[in-house]
C-alpha positions in Angstrom: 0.0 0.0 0.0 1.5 3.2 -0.5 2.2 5.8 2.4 -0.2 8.5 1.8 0.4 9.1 -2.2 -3.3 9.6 -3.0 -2.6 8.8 -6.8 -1.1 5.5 -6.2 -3.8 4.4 -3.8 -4.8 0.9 -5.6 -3.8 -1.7 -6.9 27.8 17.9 1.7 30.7 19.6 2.1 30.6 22.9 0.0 33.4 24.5 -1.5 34.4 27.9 0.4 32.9 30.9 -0.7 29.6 29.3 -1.5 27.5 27.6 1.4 29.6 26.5 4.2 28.2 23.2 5.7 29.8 20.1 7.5 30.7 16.4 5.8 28.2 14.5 5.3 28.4 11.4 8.1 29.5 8.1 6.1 27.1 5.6 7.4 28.7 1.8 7.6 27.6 0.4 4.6 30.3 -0.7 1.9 30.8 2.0 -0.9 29.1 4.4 1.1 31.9 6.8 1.7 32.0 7.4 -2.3 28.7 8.1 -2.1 29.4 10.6 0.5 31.8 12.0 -1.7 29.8 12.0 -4.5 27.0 13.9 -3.4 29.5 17.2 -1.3 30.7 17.3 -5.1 27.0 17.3 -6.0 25.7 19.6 -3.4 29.0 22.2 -4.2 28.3 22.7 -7.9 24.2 23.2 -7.1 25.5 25.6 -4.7 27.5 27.7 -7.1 24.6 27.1 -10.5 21.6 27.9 -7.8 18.5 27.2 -9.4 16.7 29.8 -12.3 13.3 30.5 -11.0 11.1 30.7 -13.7 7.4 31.1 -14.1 6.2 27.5 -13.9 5.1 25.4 -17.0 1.9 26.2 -17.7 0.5 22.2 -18.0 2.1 22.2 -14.4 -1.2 23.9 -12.9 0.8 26.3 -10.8 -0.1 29.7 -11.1 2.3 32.7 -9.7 4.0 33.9 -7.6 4.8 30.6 -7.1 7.8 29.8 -9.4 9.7 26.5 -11.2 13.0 25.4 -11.8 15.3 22.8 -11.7 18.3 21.2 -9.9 20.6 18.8 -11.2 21.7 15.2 -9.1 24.1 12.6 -10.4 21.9 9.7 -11.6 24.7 7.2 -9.1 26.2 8.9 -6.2 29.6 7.0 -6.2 29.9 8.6 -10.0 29.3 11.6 -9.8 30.8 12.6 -12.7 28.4 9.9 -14.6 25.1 10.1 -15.8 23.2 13.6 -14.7 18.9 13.6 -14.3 16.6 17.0 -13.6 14.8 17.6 -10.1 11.7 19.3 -10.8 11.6 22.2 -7.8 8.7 25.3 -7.0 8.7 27.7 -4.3 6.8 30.6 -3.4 8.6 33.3 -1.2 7.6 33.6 2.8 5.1 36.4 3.3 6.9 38.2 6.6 8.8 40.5 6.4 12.8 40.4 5.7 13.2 40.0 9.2 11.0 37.1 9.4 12.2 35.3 7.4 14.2 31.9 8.1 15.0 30.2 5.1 13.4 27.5 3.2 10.8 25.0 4.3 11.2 21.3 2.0 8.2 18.8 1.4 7.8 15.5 0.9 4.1 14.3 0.9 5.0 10.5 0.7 4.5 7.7 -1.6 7.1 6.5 -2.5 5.9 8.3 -5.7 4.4 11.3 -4.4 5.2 14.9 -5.6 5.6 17.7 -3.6 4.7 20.6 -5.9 1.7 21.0 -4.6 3.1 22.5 -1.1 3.4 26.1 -2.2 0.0 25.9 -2.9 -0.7 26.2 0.6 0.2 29.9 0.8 -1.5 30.7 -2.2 -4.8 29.7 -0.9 -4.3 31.0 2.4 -4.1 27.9 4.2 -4.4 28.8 7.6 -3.1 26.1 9.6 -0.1 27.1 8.1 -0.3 31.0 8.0 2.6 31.9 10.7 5.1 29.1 9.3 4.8 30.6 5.9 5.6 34.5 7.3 8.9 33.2 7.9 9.7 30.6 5.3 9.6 29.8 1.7 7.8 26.8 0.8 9.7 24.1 -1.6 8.2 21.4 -3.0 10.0 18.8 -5.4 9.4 16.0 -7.2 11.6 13.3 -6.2 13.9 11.4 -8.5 11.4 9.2 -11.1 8.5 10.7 -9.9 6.4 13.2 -12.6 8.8 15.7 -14.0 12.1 14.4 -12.3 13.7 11.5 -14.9 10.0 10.3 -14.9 9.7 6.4 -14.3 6.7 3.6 -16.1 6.0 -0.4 -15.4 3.6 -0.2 -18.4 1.2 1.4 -20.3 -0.9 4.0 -18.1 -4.2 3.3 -20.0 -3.5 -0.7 -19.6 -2.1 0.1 -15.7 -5.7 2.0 -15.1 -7.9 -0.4 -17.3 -11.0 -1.7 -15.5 -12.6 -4.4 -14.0 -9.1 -5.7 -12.3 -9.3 -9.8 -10.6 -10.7 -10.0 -7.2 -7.9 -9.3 -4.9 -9.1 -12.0 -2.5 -8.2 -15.7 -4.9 -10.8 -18.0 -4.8 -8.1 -21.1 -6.0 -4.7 -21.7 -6.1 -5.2 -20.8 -9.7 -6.2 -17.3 -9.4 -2.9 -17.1 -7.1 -0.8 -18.0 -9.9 -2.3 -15.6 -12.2 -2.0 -12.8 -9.5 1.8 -14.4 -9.4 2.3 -14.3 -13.1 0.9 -10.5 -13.3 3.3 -9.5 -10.5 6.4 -11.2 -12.5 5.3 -9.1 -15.6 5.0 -6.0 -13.9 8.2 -6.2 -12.3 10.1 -7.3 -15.7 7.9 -3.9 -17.5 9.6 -2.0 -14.5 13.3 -3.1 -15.8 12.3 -3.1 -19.7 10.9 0.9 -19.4 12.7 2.0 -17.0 16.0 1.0 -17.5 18.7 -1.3 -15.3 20.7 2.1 -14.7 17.6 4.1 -13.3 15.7 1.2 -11.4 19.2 0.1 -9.4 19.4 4.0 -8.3 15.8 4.7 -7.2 16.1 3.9 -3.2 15.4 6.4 -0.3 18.9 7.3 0.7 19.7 8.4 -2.8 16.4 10.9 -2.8 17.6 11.7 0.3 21.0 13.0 -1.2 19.0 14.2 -4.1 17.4 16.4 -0.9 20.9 17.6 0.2 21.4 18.4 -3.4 18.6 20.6 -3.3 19.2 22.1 0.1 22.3 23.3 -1.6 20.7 24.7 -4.7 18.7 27.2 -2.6 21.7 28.3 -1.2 20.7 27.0 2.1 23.2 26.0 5.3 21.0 23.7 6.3 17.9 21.4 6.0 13.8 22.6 6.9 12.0 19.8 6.4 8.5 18.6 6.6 7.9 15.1 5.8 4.5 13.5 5.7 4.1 9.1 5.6 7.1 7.8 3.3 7.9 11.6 3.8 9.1 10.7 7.2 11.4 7.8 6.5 13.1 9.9 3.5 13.5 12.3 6.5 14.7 9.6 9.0 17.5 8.7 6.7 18.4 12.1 5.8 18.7 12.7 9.5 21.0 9.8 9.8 23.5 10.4 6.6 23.3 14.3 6.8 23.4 14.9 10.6 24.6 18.1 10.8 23.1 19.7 7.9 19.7 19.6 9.7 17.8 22.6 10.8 14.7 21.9 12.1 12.8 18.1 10.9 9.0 17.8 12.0 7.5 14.1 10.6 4.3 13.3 10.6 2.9 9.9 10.9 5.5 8.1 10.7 7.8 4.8 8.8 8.4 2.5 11.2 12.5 2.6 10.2 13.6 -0.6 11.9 15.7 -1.9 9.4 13.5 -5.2 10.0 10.5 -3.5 8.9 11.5 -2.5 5.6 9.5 -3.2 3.4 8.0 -6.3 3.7 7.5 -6.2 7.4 5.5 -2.8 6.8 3.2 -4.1 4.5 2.0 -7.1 6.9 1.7 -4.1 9.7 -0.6 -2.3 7.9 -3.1 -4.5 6.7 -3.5 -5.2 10.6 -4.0 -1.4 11.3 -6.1 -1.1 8.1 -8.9 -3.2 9.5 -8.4 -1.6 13.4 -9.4 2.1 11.3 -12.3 0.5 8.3 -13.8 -0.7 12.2 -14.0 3.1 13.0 -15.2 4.1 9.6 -18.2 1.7 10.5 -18.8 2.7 13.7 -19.2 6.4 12.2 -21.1 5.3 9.5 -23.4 3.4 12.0 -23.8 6.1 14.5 -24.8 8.8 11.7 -27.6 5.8 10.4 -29.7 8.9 10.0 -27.7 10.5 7.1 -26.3 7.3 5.2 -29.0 4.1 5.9 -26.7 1.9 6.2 -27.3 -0.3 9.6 -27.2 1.3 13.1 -23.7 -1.0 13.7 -20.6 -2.0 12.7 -21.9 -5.4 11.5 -25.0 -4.2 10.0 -22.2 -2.1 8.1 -20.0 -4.4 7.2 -23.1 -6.8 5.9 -24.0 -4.2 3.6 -20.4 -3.9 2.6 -19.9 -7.8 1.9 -23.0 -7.3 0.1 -22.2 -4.8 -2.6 -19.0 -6.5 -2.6 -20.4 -9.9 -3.6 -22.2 -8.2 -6.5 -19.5 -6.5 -8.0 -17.5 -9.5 -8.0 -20.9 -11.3 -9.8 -21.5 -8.7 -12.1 -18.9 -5.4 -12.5 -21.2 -2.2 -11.8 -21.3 0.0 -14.8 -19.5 -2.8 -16.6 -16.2 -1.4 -14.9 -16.6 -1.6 -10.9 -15.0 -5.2 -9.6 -13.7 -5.7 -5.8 -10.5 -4.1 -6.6 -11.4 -0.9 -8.3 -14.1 -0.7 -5.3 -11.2 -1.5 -2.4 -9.5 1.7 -4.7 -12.2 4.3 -3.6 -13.3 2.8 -0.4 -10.2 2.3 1.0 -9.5 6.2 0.9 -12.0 6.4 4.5 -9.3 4.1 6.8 -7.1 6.7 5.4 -8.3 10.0 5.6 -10.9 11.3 7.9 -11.7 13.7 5.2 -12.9 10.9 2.8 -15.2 9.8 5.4 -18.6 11.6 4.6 -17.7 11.4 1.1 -17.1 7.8 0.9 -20.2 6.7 3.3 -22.2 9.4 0.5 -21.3 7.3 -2.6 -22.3 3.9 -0.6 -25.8 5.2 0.6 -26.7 6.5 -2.6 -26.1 2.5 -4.2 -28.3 1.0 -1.7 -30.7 3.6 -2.3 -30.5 2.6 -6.5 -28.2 5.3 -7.5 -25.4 2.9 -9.4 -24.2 6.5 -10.8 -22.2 7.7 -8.0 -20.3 4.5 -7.3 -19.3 4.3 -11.3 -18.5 7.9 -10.9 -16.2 7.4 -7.9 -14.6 4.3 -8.4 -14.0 3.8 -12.2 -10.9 4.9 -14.3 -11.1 7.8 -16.0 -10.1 6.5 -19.6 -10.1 9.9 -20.9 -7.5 11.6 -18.5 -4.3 10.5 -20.2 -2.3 12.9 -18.0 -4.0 11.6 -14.7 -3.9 7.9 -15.8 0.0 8.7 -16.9 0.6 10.1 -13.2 -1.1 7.3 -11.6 1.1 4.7 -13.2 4.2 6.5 -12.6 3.2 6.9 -8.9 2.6 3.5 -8.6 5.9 2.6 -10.4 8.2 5.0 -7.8 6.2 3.1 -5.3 7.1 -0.1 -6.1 11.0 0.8 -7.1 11.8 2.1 -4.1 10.6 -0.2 -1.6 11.5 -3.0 -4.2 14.9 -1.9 -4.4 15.4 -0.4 -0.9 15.6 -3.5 1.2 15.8 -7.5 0.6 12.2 -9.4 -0.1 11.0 -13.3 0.5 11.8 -14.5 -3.0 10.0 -17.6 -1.9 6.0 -17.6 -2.6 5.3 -20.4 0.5 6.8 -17.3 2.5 4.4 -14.4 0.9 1.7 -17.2 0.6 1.5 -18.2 4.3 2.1 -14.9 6.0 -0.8 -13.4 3.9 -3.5 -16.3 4.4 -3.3 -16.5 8.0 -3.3 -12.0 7.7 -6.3 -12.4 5.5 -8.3 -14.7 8.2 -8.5 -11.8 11.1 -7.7 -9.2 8.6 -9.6 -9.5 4.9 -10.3 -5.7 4.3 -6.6 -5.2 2.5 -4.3 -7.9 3.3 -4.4 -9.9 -0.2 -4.8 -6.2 -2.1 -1.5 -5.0 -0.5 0.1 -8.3 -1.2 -0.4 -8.3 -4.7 0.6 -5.0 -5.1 4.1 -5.7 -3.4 4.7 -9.1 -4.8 6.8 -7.7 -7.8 9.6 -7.2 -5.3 10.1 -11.2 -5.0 11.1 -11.4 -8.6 12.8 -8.1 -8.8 15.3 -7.3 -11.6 18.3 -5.1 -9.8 20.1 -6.0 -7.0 18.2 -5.0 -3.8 19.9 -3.0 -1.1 20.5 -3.3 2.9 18.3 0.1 4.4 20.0 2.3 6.5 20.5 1.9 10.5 18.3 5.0 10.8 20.5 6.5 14.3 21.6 10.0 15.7 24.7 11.5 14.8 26.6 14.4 15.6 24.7 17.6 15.3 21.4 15.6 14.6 19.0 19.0 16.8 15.6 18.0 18.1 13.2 16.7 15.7 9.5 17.1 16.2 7.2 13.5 15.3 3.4 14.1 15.6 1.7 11.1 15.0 -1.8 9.6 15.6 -2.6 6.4 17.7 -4.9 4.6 14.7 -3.1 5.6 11.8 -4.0 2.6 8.8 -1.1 3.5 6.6 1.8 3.8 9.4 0.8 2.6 12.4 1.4 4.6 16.0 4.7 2.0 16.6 6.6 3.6 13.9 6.6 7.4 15.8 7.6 5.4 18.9 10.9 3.7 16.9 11.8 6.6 15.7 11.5 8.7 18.7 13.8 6.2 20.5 16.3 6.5 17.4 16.6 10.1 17.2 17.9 11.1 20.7 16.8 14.2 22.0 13.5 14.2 19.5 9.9 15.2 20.7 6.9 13.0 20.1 3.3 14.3 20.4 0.6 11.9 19.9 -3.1 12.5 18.6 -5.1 10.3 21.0 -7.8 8.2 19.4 -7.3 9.4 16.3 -6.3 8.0 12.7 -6.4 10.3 10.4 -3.2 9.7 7.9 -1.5 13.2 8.0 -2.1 15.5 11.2 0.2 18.3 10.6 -2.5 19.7 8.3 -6.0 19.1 10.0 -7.0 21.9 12.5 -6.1 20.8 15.9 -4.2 23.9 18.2 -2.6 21.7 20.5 -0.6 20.3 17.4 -1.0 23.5 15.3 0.4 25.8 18.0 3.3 23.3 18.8 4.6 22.9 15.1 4.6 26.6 14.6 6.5 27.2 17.7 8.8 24.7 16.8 9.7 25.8 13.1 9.3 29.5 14.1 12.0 29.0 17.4 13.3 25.4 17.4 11.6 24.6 21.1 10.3 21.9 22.1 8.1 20.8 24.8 10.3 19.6 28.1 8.6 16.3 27.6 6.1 14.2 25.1 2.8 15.6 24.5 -0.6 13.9 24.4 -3.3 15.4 22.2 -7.4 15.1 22.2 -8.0 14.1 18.5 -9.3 16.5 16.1 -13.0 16.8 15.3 -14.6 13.8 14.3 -16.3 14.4 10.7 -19.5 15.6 10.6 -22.0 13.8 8.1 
């Protein structure tokens, strides 16, 4: 499943006189000490070239003052002098005054395979959950390496990738396993064939994470803001454990588990457990607001209805094009997001009641956006090179095949959905990596984690690892609360506390607890 990329939801030391800024810490792993000194030779030249702000492309749907350019990372960090892709970067300029100002705030919304553009966007609409951060910094977004306009990345044909109805996730024989199997072995070969052996081996986390030091350089920056969201957080784990020193102020929110055990396989199996925990909730709300949606006054009268429409789609495809998987691709936005939950239970009331429409509407491909299918593939094709190529996979199916039967007993809302949608990793083409022992180095400041306690996608266990990682880090928890994402949902005890943070670097004397944001109204 990925980490909170919407679009893929189914399924350095500077030379003097630029920027001056410590080594980068070598962490353990054989050949990474080129890499290290590949990526100060990389950050020193994007600290000299800067970046050309220009008015964005206008097919990028980014309208001024926010502003585009790019920023150029060695394809391999141990060659620096190799093979040279374009970052895709915006910004939009703080809105204090001179003396408010800070610096540069960076994004990463997640994914793997999510882009970042979209950040500045929040001080063009006035966001104002995020009003007194932007008086004092610009916001940066990117899009990381293979993802939209950076060296962009495909696994097949985007119209084929979207094309609908899809199997039933959940096999019914041993024969629909092999067919899933034999799906998941294409997939991954389409991954090598259109992407390339050169780009596939090179698209892990601690490279983006370079690719982020790169930038940091570009903007003429000392050292790292960063605000990473899902995924967002692990790119910003491992930054914080190569690039120590070069970090400014880091706030994650909800957060990678980054126990080297638990990526990625490990992660996968976790959150088809904490998928079901939050669908329950969705249910209960549902059931409670029987007024509004007629759907059963309980969870199980719920989940009845549920089984129900599933058992139909899987009979006969609503609209022709609306299977179990493309409906598992809209409903399982409500276990995400708290702001999907009205509009989820909306689309499933109005099928009971005989409107087919809105479930068509919602949860078929769109076969005529050829620029959203294109992005959705790509997304999905980030996703599944990075965590492919980050870590080692079971390359035996009796391992994949066990773990996700006895999952699917106590567990069926996602388990064999998510498994199908990793499985390319067990017959992956490029040499899989060993992640990094995400740890605190020298310099490593405080770094704010916010994190709620029934988060499906990254469950509350992966805020608690990190906290214990990153010594001297602050952890605030959203009590009995799961929406993926907090940082951006109105909630003053966590509002105040990030602002405070990013605005003067203090934190809390100890961990904070939270009462959970408003519960959505029907």
């Amino acid at each position: 499943m990925a980490l909170g990329s919407a679009g893929a939801l189914v399924a350095a030391t500077l030379i003097a006189g630029t920027v001056a800024a410590p080594a980068a810490s070598a962490d353990s792993r054989p050949g990474q000490d080129r890499e290290a000194r590949g990526v100060a030779i990389a950050a020193a030249r994007a600290a000299k070239a800067g970046i050309d702000w220009r008015d964005c492309p206008e097919d990028w749907g980014l309208d001024k003052p926010i502003r585009c350019g790019w920023v150029t990372v060695p394809l391999d960090y141990a060659h620096p002098d190799g093979k040279q892709i374009k970052l895709a970067v915006d910004r939009v300029r703080s809105t204090g005054t001179p003396q408010e100002r800070q610096g540069a705030l960076i994004y990463n919304p997640g994914g793997p395979g999510g882009s970042g553009l979209r950040f500045p966007t929040r001080v063009t609409t006035n966001n104002k959950v995020w009003a007194n951060v932007a008086k004092a910094y610009d916001f940066v977004g990117f899009d990381p390496r293979g993802v939209g306009h950076s060296a962009p990345i495909s696994c097949m044909d985007p119209q084929e990738y979207v094309k609908a109805p899809k199997m039933d996730p959940v096999p019914d024989s041993e024969a629909d396993k092999l067919a899933q199997r034999k799906l998941a072995r294409e997939y991954a070969d389409g991954c090598l064939e259109r992407t390339g052996r050169a780009m596939l081996q090179q698209m892990t986390t601690p490279n983006t994470a370079r690719d982020l030091d790169v930038i940091r350089a570009a903007l003429g920056e000392e050292k790292l803001n960063y605000l990473g969201v899902s995924y967002g957080t692990y790119l910003g784990a491992v930054y914080g454990t190569l690039f120590p020193s070069h970090v400014r102020r880091m706030v994650v929110d909800s957060v990678v588990n980054p126990d080297r055990d638990n990526i990625w396989y490990q992660a996968n199996l976790n959150q088809d457990i904490a998928f079901e925990t939050r669908w329950k909730d969705w249910e209960d709300w549902v059931a409670a607001n029987d007024a509004t949606y007629h759907l059963g006054t309980t969870r199980d009268a719920v989940q009845a209805k549920w089984l129900e429409l599933r058992a139909t789609a899987k009979k006969h495809p609503i609209g022709g094009v609306v299977g179990p998987a493309e409906l598992l691709g809209f409903f399982q936005s409500a276990p995400y997001y708290d702001s999907s939950w009205a509009s989820v239970a909306t689309v499933f009331s109005k099928y009971v009641a005989g409107d087919t429409q809105a479930l068509v509407d919602a949860a078929a491909p769109d076969m005529s956006d050829i620029a959203g299918n294109i992005s959705e593939e790509n997304g999905n094709a980030v996703y599944t090179a990075v965590e492919c190529t980050d870590a080692k996979w079971p390359t035996n199916w009796r391992t994949w095949d066990r773990d996700h039967t006895r999952l699917h007993a106590a567990y069926p809302f996602l388990t064999w959905s998510n498994a199908w949608m990793n499985l390319p990793c067990a017959t992956w083409p490029v040499k899989q990596q060993t992640p990094v022992e995400v740890r605190t180095g020298k310099g490593l400041p405080p770094v704010l984690i916010v994190q709620s306690t029934r988060d499906a996608a990254t469950p509350y266990q992966g805020a608690v690892e990190l906290h214990k990682r990153f010594k001297g880090s602050r952890l605030i928890t959203e009590k009995n609360a799961g929406s993926h994402g907090v940082t951006g949902l109105v909630n003053p005890c966590i509002n105040d506390r990030v602002d405070t943070y990013l605005l003067t670097g203090r934190v809390d004397r100890t961990d904070v607890t939270c009462a959970p944001h408003a519960t959505p109204q029907p």
